[in-house]
C-alpha positions as CSV (number, residue, x, y, z in Angstrom):
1,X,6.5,-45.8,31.9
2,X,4.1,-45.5,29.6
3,X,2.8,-42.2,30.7
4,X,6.3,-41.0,30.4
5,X,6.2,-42.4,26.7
6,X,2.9,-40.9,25.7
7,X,4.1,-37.5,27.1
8,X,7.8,-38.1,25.5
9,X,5.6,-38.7,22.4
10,X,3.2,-35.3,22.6
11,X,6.3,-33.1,23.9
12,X,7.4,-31.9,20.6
13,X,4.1,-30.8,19.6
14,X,4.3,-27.7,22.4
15,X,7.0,-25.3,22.7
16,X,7.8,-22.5,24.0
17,X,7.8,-18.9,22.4
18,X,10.4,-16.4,23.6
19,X,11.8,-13.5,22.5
20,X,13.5,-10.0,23.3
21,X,12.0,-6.9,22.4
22,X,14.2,-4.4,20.7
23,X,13.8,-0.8,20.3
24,X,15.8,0.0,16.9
25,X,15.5,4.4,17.1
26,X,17.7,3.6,20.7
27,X,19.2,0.4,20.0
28,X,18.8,-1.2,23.9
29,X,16.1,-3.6,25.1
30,X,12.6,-2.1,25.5
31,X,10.9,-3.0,29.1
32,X,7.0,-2.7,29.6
33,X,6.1,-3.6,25.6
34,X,2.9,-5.9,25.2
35,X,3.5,-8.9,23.2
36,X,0.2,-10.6,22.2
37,X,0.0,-14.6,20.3
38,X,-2.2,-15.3,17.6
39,X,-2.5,-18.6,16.3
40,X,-3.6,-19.1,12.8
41,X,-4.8,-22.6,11.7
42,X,-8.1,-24.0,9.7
43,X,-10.3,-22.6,12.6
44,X,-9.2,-19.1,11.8
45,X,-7.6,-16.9,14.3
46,X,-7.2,-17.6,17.7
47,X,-6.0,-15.5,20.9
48,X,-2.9,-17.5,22.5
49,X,-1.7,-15.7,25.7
50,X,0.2,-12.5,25.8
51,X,3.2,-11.0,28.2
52,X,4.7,-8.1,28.7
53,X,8.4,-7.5,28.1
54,X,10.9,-7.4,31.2
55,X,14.1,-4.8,32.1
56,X,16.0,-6.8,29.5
57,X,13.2,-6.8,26.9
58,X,12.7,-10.9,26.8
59,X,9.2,-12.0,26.8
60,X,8.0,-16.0,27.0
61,X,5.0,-17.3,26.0
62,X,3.6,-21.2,25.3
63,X,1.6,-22.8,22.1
64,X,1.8,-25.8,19.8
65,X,4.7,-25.8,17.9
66,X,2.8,-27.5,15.1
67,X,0.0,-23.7,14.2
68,X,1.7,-21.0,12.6
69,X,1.9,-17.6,14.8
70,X,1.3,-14.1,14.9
71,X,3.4,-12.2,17.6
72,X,1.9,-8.2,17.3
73,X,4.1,-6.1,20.0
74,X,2.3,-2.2,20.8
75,X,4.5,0.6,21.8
76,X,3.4,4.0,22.2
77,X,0.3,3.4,20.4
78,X,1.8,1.1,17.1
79,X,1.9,-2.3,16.1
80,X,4.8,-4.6,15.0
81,X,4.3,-7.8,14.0
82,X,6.1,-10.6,13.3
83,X,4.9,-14.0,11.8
84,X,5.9,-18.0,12.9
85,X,5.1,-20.5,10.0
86,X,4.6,-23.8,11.6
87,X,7.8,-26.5,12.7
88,X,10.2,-23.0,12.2
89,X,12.7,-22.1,15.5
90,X,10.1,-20.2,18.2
91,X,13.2,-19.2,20.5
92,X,15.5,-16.5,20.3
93,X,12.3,-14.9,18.2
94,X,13.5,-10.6,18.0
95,X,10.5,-7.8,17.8
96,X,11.4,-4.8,16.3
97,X,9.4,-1.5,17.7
98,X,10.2,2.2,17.3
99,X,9.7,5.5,19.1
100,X,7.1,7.6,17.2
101,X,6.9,11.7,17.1
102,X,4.0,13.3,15.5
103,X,6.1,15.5,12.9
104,X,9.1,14.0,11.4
105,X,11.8,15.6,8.8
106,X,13.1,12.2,7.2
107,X,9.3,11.5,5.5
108,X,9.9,12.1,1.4
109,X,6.5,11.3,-1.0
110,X,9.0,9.5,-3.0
111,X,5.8,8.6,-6.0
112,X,2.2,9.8,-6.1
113,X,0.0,8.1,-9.2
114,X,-3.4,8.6,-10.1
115,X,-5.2,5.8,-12.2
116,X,-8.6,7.2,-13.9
117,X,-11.5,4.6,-15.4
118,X,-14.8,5.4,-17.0
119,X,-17.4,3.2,-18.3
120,X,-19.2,6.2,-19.2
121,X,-21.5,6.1,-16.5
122,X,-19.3,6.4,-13.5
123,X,-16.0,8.2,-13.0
124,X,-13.6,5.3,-10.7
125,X,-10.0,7.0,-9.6
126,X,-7.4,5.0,-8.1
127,X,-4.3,6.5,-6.4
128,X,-1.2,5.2,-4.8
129,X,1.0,7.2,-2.9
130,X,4.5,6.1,-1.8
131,X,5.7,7.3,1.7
132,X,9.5,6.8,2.6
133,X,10.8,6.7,6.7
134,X,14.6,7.2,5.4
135,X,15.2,7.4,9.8
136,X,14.7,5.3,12.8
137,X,11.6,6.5,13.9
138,X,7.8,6.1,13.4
139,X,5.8,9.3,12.4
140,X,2.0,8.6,13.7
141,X,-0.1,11.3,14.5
142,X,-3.4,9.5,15.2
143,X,-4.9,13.4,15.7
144,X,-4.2,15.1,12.7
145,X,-3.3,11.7,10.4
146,X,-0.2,11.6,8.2
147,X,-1.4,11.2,4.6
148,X,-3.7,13.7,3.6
149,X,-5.9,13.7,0.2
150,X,-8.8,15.1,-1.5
151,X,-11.7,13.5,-2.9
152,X,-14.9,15.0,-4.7
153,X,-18.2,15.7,-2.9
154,X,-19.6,13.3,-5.3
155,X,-18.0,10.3,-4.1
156,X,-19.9,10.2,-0.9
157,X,-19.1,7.0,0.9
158,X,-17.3,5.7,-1.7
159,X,-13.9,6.6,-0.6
160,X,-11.5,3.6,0.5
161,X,-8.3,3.6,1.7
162,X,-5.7,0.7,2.6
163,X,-2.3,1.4,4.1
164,X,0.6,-1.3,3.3
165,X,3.6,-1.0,6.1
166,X,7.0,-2.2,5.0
167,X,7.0,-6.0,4.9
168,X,3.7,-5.8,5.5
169,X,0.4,-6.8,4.5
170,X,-2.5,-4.1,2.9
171,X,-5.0,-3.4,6.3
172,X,-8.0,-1.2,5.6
173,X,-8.4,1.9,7.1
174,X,-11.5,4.7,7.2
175,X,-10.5,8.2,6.1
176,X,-11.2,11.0,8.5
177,X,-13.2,14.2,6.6
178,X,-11.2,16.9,7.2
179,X,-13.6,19.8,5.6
180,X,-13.5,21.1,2.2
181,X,-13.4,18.1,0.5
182,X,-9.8,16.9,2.4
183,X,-9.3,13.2,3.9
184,X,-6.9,12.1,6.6
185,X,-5.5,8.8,7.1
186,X,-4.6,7.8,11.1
187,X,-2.2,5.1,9.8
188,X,1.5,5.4,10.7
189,X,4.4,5.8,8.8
190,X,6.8,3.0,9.9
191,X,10.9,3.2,8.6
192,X,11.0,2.1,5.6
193,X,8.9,2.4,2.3
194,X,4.6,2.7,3.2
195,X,2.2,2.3,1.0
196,X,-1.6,4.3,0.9
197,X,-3.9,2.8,-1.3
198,X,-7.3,5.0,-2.5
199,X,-10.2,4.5,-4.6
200,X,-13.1,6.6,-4.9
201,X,-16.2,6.5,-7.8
202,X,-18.7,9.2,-8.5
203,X,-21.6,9.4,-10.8
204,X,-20.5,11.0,-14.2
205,X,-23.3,14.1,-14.4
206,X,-22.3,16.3,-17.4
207,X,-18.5,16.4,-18.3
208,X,-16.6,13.6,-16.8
209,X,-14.5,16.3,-14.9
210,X,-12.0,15.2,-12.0
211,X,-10.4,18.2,-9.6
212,X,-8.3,18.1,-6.6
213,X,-5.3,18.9,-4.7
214,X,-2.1,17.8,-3.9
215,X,-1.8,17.9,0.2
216,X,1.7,16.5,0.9
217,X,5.0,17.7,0.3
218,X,6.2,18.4,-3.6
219,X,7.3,15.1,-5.1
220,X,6.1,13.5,-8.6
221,X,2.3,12.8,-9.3
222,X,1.7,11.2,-12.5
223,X,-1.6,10.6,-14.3
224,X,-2.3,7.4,-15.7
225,X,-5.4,7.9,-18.0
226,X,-6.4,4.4,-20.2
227,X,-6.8,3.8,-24.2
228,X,-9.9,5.0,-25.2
229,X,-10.1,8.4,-23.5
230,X,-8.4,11.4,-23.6
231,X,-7.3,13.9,-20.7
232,X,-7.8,18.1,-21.1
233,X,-5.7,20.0,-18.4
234,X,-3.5,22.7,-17.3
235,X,-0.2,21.3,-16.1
236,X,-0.1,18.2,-17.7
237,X,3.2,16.8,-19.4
238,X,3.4,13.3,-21.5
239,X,5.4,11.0,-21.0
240,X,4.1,8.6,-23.3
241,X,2.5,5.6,-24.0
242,X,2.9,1.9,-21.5
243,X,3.7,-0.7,-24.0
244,X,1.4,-3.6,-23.1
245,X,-1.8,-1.6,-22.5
246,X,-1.2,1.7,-23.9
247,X,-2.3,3.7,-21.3
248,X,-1.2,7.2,-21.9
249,X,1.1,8.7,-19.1
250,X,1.3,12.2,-17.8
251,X,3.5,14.4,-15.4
252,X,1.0,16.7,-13.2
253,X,3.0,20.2,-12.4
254,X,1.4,22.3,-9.3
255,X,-0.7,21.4,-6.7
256,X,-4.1,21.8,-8.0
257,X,-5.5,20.2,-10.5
258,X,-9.1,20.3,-12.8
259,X,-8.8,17.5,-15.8
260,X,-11.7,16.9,-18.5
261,X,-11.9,13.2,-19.9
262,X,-13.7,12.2,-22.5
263,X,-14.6,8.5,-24.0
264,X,-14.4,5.2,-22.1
265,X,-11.8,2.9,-21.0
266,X,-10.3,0.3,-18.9
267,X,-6.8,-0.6,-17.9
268,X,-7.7,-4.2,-18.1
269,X,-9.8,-3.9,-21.6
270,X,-6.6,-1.9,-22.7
271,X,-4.9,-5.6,-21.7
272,X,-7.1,-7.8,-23.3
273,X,-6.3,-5.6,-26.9
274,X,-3.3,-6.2,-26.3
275,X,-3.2,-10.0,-26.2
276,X,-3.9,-10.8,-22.2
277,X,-4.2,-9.8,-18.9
278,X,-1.1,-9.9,-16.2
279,X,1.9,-12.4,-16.5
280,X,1.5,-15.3,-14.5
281,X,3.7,-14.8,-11.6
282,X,7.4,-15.6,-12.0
283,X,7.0,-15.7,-15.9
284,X,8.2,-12.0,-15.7
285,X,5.6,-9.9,-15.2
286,X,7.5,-7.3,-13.3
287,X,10.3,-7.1,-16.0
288,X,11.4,-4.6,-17.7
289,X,11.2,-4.9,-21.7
290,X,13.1,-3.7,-24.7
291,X,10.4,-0.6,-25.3
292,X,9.7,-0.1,-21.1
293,X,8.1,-2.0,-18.2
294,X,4.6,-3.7,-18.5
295,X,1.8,-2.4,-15.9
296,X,0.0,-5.4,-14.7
297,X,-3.7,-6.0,-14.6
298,X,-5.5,-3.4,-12.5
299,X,-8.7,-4.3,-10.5
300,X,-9.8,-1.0,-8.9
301,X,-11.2,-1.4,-5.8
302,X,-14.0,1.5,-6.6
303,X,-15.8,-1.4,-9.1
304,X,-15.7,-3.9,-6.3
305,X,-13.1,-5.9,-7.4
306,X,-10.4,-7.8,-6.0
307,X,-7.7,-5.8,-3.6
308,X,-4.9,-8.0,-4.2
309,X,-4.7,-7.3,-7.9
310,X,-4.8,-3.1,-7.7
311,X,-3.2,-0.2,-7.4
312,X,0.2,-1.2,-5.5
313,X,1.9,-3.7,-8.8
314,X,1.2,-0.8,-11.1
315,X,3.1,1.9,-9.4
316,X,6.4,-0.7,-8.4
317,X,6.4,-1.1,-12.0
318,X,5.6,2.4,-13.6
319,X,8.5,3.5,-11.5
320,X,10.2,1.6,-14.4
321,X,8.2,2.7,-17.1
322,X,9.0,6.1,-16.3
323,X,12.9,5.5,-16.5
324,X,12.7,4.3,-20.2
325,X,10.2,6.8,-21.1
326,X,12.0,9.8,-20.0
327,X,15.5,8.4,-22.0
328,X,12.9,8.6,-25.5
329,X,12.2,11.5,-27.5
330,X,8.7,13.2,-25.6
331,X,5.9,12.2,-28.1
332,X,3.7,14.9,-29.9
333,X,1.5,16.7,-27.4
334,X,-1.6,15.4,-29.5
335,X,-0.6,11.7,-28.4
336,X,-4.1,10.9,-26.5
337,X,-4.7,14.4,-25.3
338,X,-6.9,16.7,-26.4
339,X,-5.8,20.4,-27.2
């Protein structure tokens, strides 16, 4: 009796994990998928079993129902995960996957933004490219890549890259040289809204001069250049000044591009004139104001900073910015530009 009691007692504490896997581009239960456990807790991650998807999709597996989980499931060559937080339901658990095809039509480069620093001594660029999957399909073409870019010869090894899936968190991945100065990013495009992340830094030798090309379809690439320098170009358009920092904004035409900057500036010293750095969170720092959207604090990967903080808040919210500047008068072309 009182082994029954002490096992009554521990019962609650395992539990089992099942599922059904199901393939959303054909709508049916998807046999043959490998569904791998990891449990997270304060030893870090641990491997928990695995099992492979039946006829009717359903997979089981066994853990403590006390950890919080990570289910990954691969099919045809990409991963979907879905997370457990601890004491939640861990039956009836659904795993969406995709088929993939190597060229699809549905992809649109809905926002491309490049973010330039200088401290005088270094040149540190930071882009952000948003990808959208408007089907029910992957596109993953781990040969050629999906995203291509350019960076200059300069930056050497400098030249990171992190990819955000939809619902996702950011996961580092190593660009491919392609030749002649182009980069390819094996990472795939999953339904939904994808985010690339890159940041690159060169030595400033001479003119602090920036060129490169645009290598994915037409869509709008802005240039985000910070108070305290000034931007020479062909093919640039502003769109005025962000409020809180004022960072000048620009609309790049064509698909090359060779831009001359001159002074020094930060978006975060640009902040700290201004009276702060970003909003505390839920205080509104993502809203929209009377004279346009605030860009939050920036920490650009390329001086070693913080991930968390770069690249991906400033584009959600100079997607805003952009609506409020384009319904004002265009300022003078001599607004933080050179002629």
């Amino acid at each position: 009796m009182r082994l029954a009691a002490v096992l009554l007692a521990f019962a609650p504490l395992f539990a089992a994990i099942d599922g059904t896997v199901v393939n959303k581009t054909t709508g049916k239960p998807q046999a043959g998928v490998k569904v791998s456990m990891t449990k997270l807790g304060q030893g870090g991650m641990q491997a928990a079993g695995s099992a492979v998807s039946g006829a009717d999709g359903k997979f089981k597996l066994e853990s403590d129902a006390a950890s919080a989980h990570l289910l990954q499931a691969v099919w045809q060559g990409v991963a979907y995960n879905v997370q457990l937080a601890p004491q939640t339901p861990t039956s009836g658990i659904e795993i969406a996957v995709f088929d993939t095809l190597t060229a699809l039509s549905a992809i649109d480069f809905t926002q491309h933004m490049i973010l330039v620093e200088t401290d005088g001594k270094e040149l540190v660029v930071n882009e952000t490219v948003i990808v959208s999957n408007d089907s029910k399909t992957t596109w993953y073409d781990p040969k050629s890549g999906t995203l291509h870019f350019t960076a200059p010869a300069a930056a050497g090894n400098n030249v990171m890259v992190r990819v955000t899936a939809p619902g996702g968190m950011p996961v580092e991945r190593a660009p491919k040289p392609a030749g002649k100065g182009e980069f390819a990013v094996d990472a795939p495009v999953k339904p939904g809204e994808s985010r690339f992340d890159i940041s690159y830094k060169f030595p400033i030798t001479g003119d602090a001069e920036l060129a490169g090309r645009i290598l994915h379809a037409p869509g709008p690439v802005r240039l985000v250049v910070p108070k305290g320098m000034t931007v020479a170009g062909d093919g640039l358009t502003p769109l005025g000044n962000e409020p809180r920092s004022q960072a000048a904004i620009f609309d790049i035409k064509g698909l090359s591009y060779k831009f001359k900057f001159t002074g020094t500036g930060t978006l975060a010293a640009g902040q700290a004139e201004a009276g702060g750095g970003a909003a505390p969170a839920g205080e509104g720092g993502a809203a929209q104001e009377e004279d346009g959207a605030r860009i939050e604090q920036i920490q650009p990967p390329g001086y070693d900073r913080v991930w968390k903080y770069a690249l991906g808040l400033m584009l959600g919210i100079l997607i805003l910015s952009f609506v409020a500047l384009w319904l004002k008068p265009t300022p003078a072309p001599g607004s933080n530009t050179k002629a």
